[in-house]
Every structure is written in C-alpha cells, then in structure tokens.
C-alpha positions in Angstrom: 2.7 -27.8 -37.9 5.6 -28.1 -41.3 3.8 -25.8 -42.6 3.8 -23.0 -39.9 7.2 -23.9 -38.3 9.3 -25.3 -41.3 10.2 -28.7 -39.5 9.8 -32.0 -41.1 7.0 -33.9 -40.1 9.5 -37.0 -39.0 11.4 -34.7 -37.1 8.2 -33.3 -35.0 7.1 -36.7 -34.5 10.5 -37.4 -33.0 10.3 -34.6 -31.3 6.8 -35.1 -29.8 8.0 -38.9 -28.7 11.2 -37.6 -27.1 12.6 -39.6 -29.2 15.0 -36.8 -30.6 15.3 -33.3 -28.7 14.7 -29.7 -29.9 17.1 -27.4 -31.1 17.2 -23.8 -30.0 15.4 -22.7 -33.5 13.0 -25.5 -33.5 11.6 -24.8 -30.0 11.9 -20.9 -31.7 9.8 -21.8 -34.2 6.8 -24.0 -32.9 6.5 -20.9 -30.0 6.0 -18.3 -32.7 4.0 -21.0 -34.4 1.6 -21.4 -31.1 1.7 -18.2 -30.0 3.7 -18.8 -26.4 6.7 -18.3 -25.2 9.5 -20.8 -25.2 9.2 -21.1 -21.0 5.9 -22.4 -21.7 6.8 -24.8 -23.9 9.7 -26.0 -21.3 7.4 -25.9 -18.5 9.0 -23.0 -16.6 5.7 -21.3 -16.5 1.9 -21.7 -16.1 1.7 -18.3 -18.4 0.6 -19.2 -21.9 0.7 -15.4 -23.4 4.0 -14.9 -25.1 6.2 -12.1 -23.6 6.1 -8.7 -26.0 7.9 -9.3 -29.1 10.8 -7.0 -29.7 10.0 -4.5 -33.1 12.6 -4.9 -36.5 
C-alpha cells in the first residue's frame, strides 16, 4: 500500500488501528489506490465501483 498511495507504512498502520485518522488526501489516495470511491471507504455506500473520474 506505500507504494501505490505514498503513505508511510507507520502511518497506515495507525490508520488501520484507528489509532490516528485520515486526512482528506490520504483517504484520496488509498480510493484511487483500491479502485472505490471515498463513500465506500466511509461506509456511506454498499457500491464498491468508483463514480466516473473527471478527464485532465
């Protein structure tokens, strides 16, 4: 996971013990890292597929 979202492994493990909570770019990150959207992550949906990313 530090290498596909850039956080520090101490930090996820924080993170994933609740222990330390996520930032707005973290929970960003480890979305476009699983492929979901950040509702799913936050439990404000069942739907695991991501909404349609915006084009740069």
């Amino acid at each position: 996971m530090q290498m596909l979202t850039g956080i520090d492994q101490s930090d996820y493990s924080k993170l994933e013990t609740g222990k330390r909570y996520y930032t707005y770019e973290q929970l960003k990150r480890i979305a476009l890292a699983l492929d979901t959207s950040m509702d799913y992550l936050a439990g404000l949906t069942d739907e695991k597929k991501p909404y349609p990313r915006k084009k740069d």
